[in-house]
LOKEMI-992773 format. One record per residue (C-alpha): residue in one letter; x, y, z. Coordinates in steps of 0.25 Angstrom, whole numbers, plus 5000, padded with zeros to 4 digits. Layout:
<type:A; px:X; py:Y; pz:Z>
...
END
This chain:
<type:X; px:5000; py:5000; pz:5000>
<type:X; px:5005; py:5014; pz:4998>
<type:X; px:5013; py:5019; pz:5010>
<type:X; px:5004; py:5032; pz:5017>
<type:X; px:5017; py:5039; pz:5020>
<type:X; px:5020; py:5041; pz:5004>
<type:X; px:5005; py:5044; pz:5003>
<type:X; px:5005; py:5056; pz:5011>
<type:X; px:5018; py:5060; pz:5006>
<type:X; px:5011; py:5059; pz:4992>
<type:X; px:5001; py:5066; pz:4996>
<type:X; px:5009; py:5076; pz:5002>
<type:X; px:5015; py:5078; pz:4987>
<type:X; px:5003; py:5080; pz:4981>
<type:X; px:4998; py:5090; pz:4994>
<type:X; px:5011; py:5098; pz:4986>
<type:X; px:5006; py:5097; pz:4973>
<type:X; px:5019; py:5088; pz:4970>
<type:X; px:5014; py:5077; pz:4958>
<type:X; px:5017; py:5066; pz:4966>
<type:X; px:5016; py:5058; pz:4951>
<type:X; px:5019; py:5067; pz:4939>
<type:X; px:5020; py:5064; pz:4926>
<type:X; px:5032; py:5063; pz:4921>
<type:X; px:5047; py:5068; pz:4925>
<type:X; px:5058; py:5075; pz:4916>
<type:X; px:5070; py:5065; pz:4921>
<type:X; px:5083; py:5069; pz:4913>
<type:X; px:5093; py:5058; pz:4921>
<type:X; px:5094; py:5044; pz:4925>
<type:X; px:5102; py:5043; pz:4938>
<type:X; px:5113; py:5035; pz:4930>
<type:X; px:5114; py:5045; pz:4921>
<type:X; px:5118; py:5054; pz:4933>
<type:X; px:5126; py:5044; pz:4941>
<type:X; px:5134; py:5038; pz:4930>
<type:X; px:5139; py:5051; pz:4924>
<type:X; px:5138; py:5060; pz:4937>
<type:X; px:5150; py:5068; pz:4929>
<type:X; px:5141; py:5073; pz:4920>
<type:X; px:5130; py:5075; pz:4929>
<type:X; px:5137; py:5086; pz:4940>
<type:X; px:5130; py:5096; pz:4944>
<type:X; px:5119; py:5095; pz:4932>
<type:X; px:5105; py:5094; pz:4932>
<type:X; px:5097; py:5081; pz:4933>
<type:X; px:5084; py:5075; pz:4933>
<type:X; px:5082; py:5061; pz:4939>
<type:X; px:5069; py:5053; pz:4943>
<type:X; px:5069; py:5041; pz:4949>
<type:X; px:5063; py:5034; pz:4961>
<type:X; px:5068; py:5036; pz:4975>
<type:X; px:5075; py:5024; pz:4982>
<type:X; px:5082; py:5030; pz:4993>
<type:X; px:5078; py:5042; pz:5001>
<type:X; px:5089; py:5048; pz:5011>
<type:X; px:5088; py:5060; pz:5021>
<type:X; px:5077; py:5070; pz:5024>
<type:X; px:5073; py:5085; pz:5025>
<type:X; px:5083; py:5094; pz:5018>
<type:X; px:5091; py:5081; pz:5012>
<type:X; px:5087; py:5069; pz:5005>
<type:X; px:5095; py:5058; pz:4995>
<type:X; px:5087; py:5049; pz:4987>
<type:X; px:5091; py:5038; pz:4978>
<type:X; px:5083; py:5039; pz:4965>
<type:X; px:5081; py:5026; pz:4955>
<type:X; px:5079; py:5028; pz:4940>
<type:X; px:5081; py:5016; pz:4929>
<type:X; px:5096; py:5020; pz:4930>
<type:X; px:5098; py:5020; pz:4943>
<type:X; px:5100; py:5029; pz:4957>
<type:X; px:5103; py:5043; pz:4960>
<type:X; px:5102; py:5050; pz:4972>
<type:X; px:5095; py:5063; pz:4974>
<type:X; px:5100; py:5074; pz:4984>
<type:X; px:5088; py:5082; pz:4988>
<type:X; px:5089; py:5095; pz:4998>
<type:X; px:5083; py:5107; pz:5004>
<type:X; px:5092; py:5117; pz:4998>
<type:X; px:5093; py:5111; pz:4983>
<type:X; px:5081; py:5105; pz:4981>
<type:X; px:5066; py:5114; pz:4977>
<type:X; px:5057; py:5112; pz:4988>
<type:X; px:5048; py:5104; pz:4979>
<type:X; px:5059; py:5094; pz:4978>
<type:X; px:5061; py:5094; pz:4994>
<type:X; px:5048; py:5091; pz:4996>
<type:X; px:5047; py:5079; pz:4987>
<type:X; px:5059; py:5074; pz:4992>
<type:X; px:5053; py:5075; pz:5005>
<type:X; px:5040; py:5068; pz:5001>
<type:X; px:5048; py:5056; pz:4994>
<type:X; px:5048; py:5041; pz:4998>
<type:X; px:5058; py:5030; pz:4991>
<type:X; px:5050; py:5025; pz:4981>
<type:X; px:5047; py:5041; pz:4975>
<type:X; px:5051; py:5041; pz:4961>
<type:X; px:5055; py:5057; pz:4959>
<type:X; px:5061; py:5066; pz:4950>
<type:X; px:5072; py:5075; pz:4953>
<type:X; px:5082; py:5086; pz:4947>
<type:X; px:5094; py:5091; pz:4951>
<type:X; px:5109; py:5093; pz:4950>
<type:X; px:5119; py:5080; pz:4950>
<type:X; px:5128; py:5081; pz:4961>
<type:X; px:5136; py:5071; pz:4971>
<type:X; px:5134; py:5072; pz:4986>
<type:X; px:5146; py:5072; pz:4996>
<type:X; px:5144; py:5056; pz:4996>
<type:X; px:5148; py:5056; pz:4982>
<type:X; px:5134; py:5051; pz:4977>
<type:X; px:5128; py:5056; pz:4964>
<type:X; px:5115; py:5065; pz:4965>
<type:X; px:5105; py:5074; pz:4961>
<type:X; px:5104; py:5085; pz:4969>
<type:X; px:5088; py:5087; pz:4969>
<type:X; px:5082; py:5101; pz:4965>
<type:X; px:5068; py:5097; pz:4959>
<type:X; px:5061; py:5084; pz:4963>
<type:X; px:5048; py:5078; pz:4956>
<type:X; px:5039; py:5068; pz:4963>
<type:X; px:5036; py:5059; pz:4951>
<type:X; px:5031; py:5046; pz:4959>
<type:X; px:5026; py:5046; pz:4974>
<type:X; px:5030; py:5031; pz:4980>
<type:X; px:5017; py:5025; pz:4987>
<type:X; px:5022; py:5012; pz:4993>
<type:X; px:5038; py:5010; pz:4999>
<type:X; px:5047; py:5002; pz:4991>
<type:X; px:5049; py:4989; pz:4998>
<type:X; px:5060; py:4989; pz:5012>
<type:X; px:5068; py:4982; pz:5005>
<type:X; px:5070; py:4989; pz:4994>
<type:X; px:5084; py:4990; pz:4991>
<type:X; px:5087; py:4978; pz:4984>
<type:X; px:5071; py:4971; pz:4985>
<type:X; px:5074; py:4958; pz:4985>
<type:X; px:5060; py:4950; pz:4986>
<type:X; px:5058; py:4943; pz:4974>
<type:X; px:5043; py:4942; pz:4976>
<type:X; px:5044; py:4959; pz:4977>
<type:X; px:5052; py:4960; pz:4965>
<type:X; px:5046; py:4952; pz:4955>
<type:X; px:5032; py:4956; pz:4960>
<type:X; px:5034; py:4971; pz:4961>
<type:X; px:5044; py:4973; pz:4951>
<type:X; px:5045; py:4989; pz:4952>
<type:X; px:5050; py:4987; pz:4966>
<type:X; px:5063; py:4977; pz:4962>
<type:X; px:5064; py:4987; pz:4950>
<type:X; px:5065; py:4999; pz:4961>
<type:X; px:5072; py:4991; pz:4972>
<type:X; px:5083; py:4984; pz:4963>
<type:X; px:5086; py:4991; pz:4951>
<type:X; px:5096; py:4981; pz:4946>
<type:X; px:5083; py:4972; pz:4941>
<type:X; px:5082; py:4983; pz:4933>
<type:X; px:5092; py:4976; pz:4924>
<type:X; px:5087; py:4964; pz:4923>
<type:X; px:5075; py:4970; pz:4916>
<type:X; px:5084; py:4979; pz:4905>
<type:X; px:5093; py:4966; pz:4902>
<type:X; px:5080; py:4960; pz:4900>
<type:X; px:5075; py:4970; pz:4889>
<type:X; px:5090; py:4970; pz:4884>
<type:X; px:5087; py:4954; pz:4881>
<type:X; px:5075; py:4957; pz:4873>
<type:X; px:5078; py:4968; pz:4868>
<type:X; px:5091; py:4963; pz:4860>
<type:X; px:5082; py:4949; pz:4857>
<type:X; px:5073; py:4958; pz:4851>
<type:X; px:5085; py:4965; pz:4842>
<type:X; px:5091; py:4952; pz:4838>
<type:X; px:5079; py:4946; pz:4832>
<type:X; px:5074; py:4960; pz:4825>
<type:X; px:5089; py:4958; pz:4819>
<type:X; px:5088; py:4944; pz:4815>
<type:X; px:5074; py:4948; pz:4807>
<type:X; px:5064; py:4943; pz:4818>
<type:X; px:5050; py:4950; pz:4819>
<type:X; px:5044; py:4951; pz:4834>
<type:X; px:5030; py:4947; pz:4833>
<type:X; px:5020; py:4947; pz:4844>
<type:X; px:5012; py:4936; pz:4846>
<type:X; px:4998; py:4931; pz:4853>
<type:X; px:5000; py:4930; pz:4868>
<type:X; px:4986; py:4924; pz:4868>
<type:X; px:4986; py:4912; pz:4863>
<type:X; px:4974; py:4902; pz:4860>
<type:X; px:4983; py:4891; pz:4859>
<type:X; px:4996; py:4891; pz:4867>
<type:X; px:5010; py:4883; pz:4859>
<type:X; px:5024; py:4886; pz:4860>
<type:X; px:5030; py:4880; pz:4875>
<type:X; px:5025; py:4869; pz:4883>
<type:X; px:5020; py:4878; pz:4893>
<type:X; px:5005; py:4879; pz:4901>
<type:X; px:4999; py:4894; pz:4897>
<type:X; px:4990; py:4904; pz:4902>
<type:X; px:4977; py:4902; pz:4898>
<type:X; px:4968; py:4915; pz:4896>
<type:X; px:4954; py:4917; pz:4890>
<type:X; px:4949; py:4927; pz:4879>
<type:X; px:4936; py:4929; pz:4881>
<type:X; px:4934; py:4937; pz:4869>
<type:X; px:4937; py:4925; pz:4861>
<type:X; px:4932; py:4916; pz:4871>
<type:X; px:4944; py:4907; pz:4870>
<type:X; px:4956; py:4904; pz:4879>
<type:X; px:4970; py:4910; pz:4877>
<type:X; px:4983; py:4906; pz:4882>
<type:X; px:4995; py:4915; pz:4885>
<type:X; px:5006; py:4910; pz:4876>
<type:X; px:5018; py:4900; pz:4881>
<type:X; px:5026; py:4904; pz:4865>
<type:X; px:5026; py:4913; pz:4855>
<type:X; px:5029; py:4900; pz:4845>
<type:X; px:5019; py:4897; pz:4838>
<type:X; px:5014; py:4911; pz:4835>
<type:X; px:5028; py:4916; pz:4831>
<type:X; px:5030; py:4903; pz:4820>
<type:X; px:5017; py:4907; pz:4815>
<type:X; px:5025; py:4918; pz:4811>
<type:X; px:5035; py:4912; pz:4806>
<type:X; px:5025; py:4904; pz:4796>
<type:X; px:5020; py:4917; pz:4792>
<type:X; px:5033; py:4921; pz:4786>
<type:X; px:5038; py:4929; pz:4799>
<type:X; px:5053; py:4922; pz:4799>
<type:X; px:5059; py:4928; pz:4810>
<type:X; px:5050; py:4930; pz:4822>
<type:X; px:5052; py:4933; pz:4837>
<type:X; px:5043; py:4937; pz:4849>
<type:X; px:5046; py:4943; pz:4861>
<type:X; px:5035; py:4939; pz:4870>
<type:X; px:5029; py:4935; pz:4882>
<type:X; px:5023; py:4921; pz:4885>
<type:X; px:5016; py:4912; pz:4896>
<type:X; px:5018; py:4901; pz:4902>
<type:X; px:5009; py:4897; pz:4914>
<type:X; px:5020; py:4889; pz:4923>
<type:X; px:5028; py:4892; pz:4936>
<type:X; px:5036; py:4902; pz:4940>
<type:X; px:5048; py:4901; pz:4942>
<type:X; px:5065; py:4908; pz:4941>
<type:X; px:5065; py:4905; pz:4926>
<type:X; px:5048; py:4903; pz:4921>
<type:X; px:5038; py:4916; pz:4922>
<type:X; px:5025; py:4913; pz:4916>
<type:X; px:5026; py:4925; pz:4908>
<type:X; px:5041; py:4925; pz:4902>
<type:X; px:5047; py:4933; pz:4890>
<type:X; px:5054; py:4925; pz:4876>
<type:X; px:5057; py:4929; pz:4864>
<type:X; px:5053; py:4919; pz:4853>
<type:X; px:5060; py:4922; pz:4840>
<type:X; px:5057; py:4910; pz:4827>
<type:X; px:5064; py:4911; pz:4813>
<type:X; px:5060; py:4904; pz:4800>
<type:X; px:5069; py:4894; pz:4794>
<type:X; px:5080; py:4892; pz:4805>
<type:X; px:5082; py:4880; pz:4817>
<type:X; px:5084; py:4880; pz:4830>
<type:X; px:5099; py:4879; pz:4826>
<type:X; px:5099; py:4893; pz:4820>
<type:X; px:5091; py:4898; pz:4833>
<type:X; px:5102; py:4892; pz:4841>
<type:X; px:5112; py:4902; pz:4835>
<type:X; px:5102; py:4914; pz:4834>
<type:X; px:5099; py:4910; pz:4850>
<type:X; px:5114; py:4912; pz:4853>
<type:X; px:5115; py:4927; pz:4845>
<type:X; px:5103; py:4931; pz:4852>
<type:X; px:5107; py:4928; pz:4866>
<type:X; px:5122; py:4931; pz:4865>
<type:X; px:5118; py:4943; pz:4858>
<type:X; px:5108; py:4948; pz:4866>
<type:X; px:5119; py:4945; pz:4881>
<type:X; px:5129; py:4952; pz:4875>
<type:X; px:5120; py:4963; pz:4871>
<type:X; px:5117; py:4966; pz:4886>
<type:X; px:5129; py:4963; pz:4892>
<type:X; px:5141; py:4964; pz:4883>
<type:X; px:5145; py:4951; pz:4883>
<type:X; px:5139; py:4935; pz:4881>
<type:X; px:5141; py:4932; pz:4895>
<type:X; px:5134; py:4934; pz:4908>
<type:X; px:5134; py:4930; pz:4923>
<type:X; px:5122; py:4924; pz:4928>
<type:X; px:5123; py:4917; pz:4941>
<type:X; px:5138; py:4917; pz:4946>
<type:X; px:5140; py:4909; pz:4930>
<type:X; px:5143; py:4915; pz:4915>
<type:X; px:5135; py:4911; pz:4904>
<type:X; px:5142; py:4917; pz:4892>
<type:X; px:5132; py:4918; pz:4878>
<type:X; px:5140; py:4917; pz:4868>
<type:X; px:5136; py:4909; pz:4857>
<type:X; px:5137; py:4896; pz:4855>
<type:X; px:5127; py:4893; pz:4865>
<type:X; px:5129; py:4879; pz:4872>
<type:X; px:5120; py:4868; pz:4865>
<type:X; px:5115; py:4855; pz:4872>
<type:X; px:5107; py:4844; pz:4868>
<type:X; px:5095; py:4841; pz:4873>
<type:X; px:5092; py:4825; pz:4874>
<type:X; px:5108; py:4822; pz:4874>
<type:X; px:5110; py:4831; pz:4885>
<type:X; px:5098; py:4822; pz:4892>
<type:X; px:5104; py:4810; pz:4887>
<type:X; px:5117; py:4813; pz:4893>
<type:X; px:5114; py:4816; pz:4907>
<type:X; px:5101; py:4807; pz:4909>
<type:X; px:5102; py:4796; pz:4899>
<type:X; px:5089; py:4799; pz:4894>
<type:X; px:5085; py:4801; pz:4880>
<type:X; px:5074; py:4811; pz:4881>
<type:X; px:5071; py:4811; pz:4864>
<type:X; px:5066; py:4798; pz:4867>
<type:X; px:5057; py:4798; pz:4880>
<type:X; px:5041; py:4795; pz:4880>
<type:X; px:5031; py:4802; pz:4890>
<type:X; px:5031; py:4788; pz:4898>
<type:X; px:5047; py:4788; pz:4898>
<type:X; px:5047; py:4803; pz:4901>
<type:X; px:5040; py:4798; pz:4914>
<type:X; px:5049; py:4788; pz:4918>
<type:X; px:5061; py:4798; pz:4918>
<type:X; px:5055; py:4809; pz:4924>
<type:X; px:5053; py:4799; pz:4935>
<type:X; px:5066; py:4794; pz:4936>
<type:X; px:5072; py:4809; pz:4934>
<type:X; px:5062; py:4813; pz:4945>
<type:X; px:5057; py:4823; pz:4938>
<type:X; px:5047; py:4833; pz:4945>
<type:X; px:5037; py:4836; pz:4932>
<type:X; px:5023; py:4836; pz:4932>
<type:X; px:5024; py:4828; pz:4917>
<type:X; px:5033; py:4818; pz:4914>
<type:X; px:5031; py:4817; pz:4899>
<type:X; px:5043; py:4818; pz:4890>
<type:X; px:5043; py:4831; pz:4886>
<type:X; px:5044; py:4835; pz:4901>
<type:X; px:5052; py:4826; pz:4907>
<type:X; px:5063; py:4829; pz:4897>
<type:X; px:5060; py:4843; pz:4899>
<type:X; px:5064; py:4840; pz:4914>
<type:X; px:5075; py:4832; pz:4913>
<type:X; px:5082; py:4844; pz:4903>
<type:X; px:5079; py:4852; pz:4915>
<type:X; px:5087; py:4842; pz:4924>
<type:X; px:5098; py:4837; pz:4918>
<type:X; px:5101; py:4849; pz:4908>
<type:X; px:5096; py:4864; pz:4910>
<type:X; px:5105; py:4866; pz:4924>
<type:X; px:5117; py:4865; pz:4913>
<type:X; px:5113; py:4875; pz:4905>
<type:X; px:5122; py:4885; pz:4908>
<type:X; px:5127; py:4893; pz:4896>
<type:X; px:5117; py:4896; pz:4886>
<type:X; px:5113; py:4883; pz:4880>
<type:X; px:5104; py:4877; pz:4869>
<type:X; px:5097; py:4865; pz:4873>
<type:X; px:5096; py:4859; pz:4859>
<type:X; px:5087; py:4846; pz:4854>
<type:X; px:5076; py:4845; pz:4863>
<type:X; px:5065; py:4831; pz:4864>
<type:X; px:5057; py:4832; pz:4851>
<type:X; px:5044; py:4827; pz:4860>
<type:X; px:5048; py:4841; pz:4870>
<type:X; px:5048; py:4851; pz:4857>
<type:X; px:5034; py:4852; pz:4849>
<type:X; px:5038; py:4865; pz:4841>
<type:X; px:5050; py:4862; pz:4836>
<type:X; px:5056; py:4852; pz:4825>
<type:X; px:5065; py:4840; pz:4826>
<type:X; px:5077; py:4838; pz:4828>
<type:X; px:5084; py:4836; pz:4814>
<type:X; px:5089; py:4820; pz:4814>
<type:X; px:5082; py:4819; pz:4828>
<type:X; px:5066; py:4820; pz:4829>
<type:X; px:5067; py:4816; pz:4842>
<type:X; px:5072; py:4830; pz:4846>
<type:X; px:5068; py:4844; pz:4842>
<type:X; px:5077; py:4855; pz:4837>
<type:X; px:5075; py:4862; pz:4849>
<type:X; px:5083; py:4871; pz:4858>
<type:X; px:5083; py:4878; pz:4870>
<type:X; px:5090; py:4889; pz:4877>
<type:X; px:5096; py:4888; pz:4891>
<type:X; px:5104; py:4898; pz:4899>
<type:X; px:5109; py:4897; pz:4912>
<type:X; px:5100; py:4885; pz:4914>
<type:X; px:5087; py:4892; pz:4908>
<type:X; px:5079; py:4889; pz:4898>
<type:X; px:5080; py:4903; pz:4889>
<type:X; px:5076; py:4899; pz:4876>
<type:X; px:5070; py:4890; pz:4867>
<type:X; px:5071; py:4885; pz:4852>
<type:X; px:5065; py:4876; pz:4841>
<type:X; px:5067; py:4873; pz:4824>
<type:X; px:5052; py:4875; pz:4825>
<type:X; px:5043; py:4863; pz:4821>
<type:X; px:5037; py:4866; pz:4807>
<type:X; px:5031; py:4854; pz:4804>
<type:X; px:5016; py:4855; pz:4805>
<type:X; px:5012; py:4843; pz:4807>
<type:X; px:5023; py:4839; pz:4814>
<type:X; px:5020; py:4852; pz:4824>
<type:X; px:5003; py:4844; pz:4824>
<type:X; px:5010; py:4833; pz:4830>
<type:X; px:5016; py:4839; pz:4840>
<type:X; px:5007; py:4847; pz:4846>
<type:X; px:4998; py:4835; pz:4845>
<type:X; px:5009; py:4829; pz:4856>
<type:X; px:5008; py:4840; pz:4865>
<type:X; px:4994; py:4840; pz:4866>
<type:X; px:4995; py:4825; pz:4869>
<type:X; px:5005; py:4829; pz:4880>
<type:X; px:4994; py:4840; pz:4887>
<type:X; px:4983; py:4828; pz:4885>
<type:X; px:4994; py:4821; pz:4896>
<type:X; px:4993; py:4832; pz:4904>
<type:X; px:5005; py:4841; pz:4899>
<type:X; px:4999; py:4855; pz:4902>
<type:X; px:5012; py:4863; pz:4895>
<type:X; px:5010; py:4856; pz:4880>
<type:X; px:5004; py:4867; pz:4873>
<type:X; px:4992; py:4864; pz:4864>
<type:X; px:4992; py:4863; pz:4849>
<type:X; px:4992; py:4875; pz:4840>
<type:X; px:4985; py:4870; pz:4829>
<type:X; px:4984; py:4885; pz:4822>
<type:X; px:5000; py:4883; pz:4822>
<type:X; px:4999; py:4871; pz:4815>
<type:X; px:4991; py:4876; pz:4806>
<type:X; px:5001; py:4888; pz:4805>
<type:X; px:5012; py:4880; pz:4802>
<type:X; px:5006; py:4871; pz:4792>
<type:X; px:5009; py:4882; pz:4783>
<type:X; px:5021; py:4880; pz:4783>
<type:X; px:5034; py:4885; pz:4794>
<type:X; px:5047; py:4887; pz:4789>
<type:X; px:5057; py:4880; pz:4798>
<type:X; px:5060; py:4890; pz:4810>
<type:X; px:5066; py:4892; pz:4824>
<type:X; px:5060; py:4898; pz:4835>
<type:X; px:5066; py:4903; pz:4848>
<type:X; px:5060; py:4905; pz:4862>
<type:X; px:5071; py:4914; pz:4870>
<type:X; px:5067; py:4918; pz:4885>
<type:X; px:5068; py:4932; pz:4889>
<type:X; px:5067; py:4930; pz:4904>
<type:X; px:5078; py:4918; pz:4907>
<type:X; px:5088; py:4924; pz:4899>
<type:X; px:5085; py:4938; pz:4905>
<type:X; px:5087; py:4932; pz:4920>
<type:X; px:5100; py:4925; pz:4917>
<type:X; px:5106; py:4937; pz:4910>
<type:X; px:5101; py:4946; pz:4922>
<type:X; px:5109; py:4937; pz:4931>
<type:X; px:5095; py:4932; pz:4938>
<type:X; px:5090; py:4917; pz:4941>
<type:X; px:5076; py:4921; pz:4939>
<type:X; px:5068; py:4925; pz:4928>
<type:X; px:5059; py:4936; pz:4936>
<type:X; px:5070; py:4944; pz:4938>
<type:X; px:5070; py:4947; pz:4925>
<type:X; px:5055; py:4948; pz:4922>
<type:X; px:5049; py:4963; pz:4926>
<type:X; px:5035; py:4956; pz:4933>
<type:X; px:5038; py:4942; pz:4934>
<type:X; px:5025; py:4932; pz:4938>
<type:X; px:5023; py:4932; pz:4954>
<type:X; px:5015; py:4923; pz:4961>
<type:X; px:5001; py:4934; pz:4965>
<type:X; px:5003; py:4939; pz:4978>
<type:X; px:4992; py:4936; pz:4989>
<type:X; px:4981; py:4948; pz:4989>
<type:X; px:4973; py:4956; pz:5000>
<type:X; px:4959; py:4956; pz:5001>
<type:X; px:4961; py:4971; pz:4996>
<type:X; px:4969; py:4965; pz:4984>
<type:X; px:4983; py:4971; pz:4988>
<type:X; px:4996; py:4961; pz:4989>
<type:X; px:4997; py:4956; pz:5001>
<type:X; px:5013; py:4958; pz:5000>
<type:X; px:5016; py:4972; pz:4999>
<type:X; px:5028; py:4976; pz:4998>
END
């Protein structure tokens, strides 16, 4: 609830005539600008704003510490410098305050850079105190669920957030220099495809049908590519209605990118200029600290193989096993699932045996065919798929397939995974007939791409997880009050 001393004090401002919330403010400085240079600022003229995050002294004589994007500076205000107007807005100020301020550069006998304050502008009166432990807010709950505070509290995540729109923005860059064309498409979807994933399920009551928010962008971006549109890419938002964890958010960025007339071997070379590309781009070199160990990105990226690496350290040949073998493993393996069908018990056992060795970036290449019913077989081998995915640091960052063009081929297989969600298998998505019928008129061979935005964003941050790098990651709903407030305040 808002605090009553900042109320009267408020009220106090407007009993003045002081606009406690104006409309706009002629800021000509950030404070990095001044404390950077503080040569060139001496004795000059400034005009800061910023929020108020320290507050020291009283009466003729106050410091504070002011925040803007940049960064802090400290204002000097007193009695025989400062307009009486000024004076008496200081005197009426709480931490939190954001206010505007003019006045000459200058360093107090401590040494520390300042703005000796002559005019001062109320442009935002605080209601509620920032939290006690401010400096430095360190309760996650706080942080992901009142994501201003963190912002104010700990500037620092400030960074995570510009890497992250660095990342996107230089994805975006690379595809618009390759040729590609963004292209938006539905995220309401009549018939969900693209990822064994559960979805959201809505209803559009004008059209009296149910809608589902989309797990891919697939299958709508290869009808573009059918329509002549080589070189796609998206930049989107999808849903998928599971857990939440360090590396899953039901609501999670990728960028999906498919061009005509490559494989999965071209993508694998494209993947490697796009991510090396875009980690030098930000930090001057391939290489990075995450987690007290380097992973260096320069290409060639590691490449292992999916069923030999299985082989090798279980002595099971997963290109062969049934459902009812599939069982027998993951009872012996002790694997915790709640279906023990082929797809994922092999699915778990990678998880086991493989993914904690994935250090560097790595692409885990030739997946089950029977675990990959968008993508083609594996030339000499139709027991795999040509298939890849990404992995760095032991995440799951991207993921790739020469795309399945056959039509009748593509039939079948959806006609298997509707067999698996008639056992019970919630995550195999239903058939998409209007995409069959889409590619009966003919797909050129392609290669499409998903590529996680939020992963790699938390590894190059330096974080281990994934809402650290997400503004308003999903929170767990707070317990409400008869009068419907939350009942943690903070």
């Amino acid at each position: 609830m808002a605090d009553n001393f900042r109320l009267e004090k408020l009220e106090k401002l407007r009993a003045m005539k002081i606009n406690p919330y104006p409309y706009s403010f002629n800021r000509m400085q950030g404070a990095k600008d001044i404390t950077s240079d503080f040569a060139s600022f001496d004795g000059k003229e400034v005009r800061v704003a910023g929020r108020i995050v320290t507050k020291r002294g009283m009466g003729k004589i106050s410091f504070f510490d002011l925040l803007d994007f940049s960064g802090k500076i400290q204002l000097l205000i007193r009695e025989d410098v400062a307009k009486k107007e000024a004076m008496e807005i200081a005197g009426l100020s709480d931490v939190g305050d954001i206010i505007g301020a003019s006045g000459k550069v200058m360093k107090t006998k401590k040494g520390e850079i300042s703005v000796e304050v002559k005019d001062a502008v109320m442009l935002a009166k605080s209601l509620r105190s920032l939290p006690e432990k401010f400096h430095g807010l360190s309760d996650t709950e706080i942080r992901y669920r009142k994501r201003y505070l963190d912002l104010i509290a700990n500037p620092e995540t400030r960074n995570f957030f510009i890497v992250r729109a660095k990342m996107l923005r230089y994805v975006r860059d690379f595809l618009d220099s390759k040729g590609y064309v963004e292209f938006e498409t539905p995220v309401l979807q009549p018939t969900y495809g693209g990822a064994n994933a559960r979805p959201f399920k809505t209803r559009y009551e004008a059209l009296e049908s149910n809608m589902f928010l989309r797990v891919s962008d697939e299958l709508y971006l290869k009808r573009l590519i059918i329509g002549g549109m080589e070189k796609v890419y998206e930049v989107s938002k999808d849903f998928r209605n599971e857990d939440i964890d360090s590396t899953h958010n039901p609501e999670f960025t990728q960028v999906e990118f498919y061009e005509a007339y490559k494989d999965y071997n071209d993508f694998m070379k494209l993947t490697e200029e796009l991510l090396s590309g875009t980690v030098r781009s930000i930090f001057n070199s391939h290489k990075i600290e995450y987690q007290g160990r380097t992973i260096d990105f320069s290409p060639e990226f590691r490449r292992v193989y999916w069923v030999e690496e299985i082989r090798k350290k279980v002595g099971i040949d997963l290109a062969e096993i049934n459902d009812e073998m599939a069982a027998a493993i993951a009872r012996k393996e002790n694997l915790d699932i709640p279906i023990k069908n082929a797809y994922h018990v092999a699915d778990a056992l990678f998880d086991k045996y493989i993914k904690p060795g994935l250090w560097l970036p790595t692409f885990v290449v030739d997946f089950p065919a029977y675990m990959c019913p968008l993508a083609k077989d594996k030339r000499g081998d139709p027991r795999l798929s040509e298939r890849f995915e990404l992995f760095i640091a032991g995440r799951e960052c991207g993921n790739c397939y020469s795309e399945l063009t056959d039509p009748k081929e593509q039939r079948k297989k959806f006609e298997e995974q509707n067999a698996e969600r008639a056992k019970g298998d919630a995550d195999a998505p239903p058939s998409d007939f209007d995409f069959i019928e889409a590619i009966e008129h003919g797909m050129p061979p392609t290669a499409g791409m998903g590529l996680a935005i939020d992963r790699p964003a938390m590894i190059l941050t330096n974080n281990v997880s994934i809402k650290e790098v997400i503004a308003f990651p999903t929170v767990r709903p707070e317990e409400k009050r008869p009068d419907g407030s939350n009942k943690r305040n903070v």
